[in-house]
N, C-alpha and C positions, 0 to 999 in steps of 0.2 A: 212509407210508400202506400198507397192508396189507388186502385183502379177502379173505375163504376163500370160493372155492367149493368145498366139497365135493360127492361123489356117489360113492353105494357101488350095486355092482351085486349086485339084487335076482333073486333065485332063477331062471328060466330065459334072465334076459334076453342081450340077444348083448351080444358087448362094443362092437359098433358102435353097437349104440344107448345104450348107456352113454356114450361118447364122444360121442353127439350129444345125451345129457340135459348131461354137462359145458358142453359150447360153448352150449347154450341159458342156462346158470345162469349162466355170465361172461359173455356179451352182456347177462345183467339186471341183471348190478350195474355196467354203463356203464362198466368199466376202459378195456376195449379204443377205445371212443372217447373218454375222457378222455387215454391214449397217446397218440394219433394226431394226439389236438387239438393238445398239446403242440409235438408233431414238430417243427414251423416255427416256434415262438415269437420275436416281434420284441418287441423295448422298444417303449415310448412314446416319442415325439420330446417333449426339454424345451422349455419355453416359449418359450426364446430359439432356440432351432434353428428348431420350427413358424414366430417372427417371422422370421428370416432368410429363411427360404423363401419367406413367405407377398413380402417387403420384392422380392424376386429376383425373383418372378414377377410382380409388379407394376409394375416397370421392365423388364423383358423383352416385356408385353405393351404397353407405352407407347411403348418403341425400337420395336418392329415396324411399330403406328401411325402411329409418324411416318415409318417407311419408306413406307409406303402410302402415305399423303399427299404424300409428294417423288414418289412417281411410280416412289421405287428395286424396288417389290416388288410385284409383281403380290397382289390378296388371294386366297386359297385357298376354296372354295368349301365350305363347312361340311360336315360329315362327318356320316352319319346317327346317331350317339349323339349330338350335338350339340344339332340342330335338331328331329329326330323325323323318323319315315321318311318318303318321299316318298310320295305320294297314287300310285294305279296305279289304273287303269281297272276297276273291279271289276265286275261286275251287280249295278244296283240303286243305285250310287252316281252323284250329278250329277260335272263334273267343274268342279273349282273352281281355276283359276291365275289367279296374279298379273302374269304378264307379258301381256302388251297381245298380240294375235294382229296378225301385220304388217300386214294389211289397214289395220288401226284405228291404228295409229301412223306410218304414210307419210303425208308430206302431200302435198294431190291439186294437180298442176299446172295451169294454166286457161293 
């Protein structure tokens, strides 16, 4: 693949800005980011790989389950790309939680 940017410098002009008509003509014909894209290029995973993986993490999260369940592994409290971010007292916003305020879940001795 092959693009010309050419640019010829025109009667008083300086040669800097010659140089900066150059770099404006090949930032338009999108090389420089077509290169760059390149840079990192990874394959596609084949279909029997993607099932391997997908087969691994599927018994990976089912073993950890049942570690929870025995009691062997404490569970980890979800992480905010997970769940979505936590609520913060803003102004202007009610405040809405799910756990019970202690008052309301003690029960009253007589």
């Amino acid at each position: 693949m092959s693009i010309n940017a050419e640019v010829s410098k025109s009667g008083n002009e300086s040669t800097l800005s010659t140089i900066r008509k150059f770099s404006r003509r090949v930032q338009g014909t999108g090389l420089v980011r077509t290169v760059r894209g390149g840079r990192y290029y990874t394959r596609t995973a084949s279909k029997i790989v993607k099932k391997k993986r997908a087969l691994k993490l599927i018994k990976r999260r089912a073993d950890y389950k049942q570690l929870i369940k025995e009691g062997k592994v404490i569970e980890a409290a979800p992480r905010h790309g997970q769940g979505g971010r936590p609520s913060h007292n803003r102004p202007g916003q009610t405040e809405q939680s799910s756990a019970p305020k202690p008052a309301e879940s003690t029960p009253v001795a007589r």
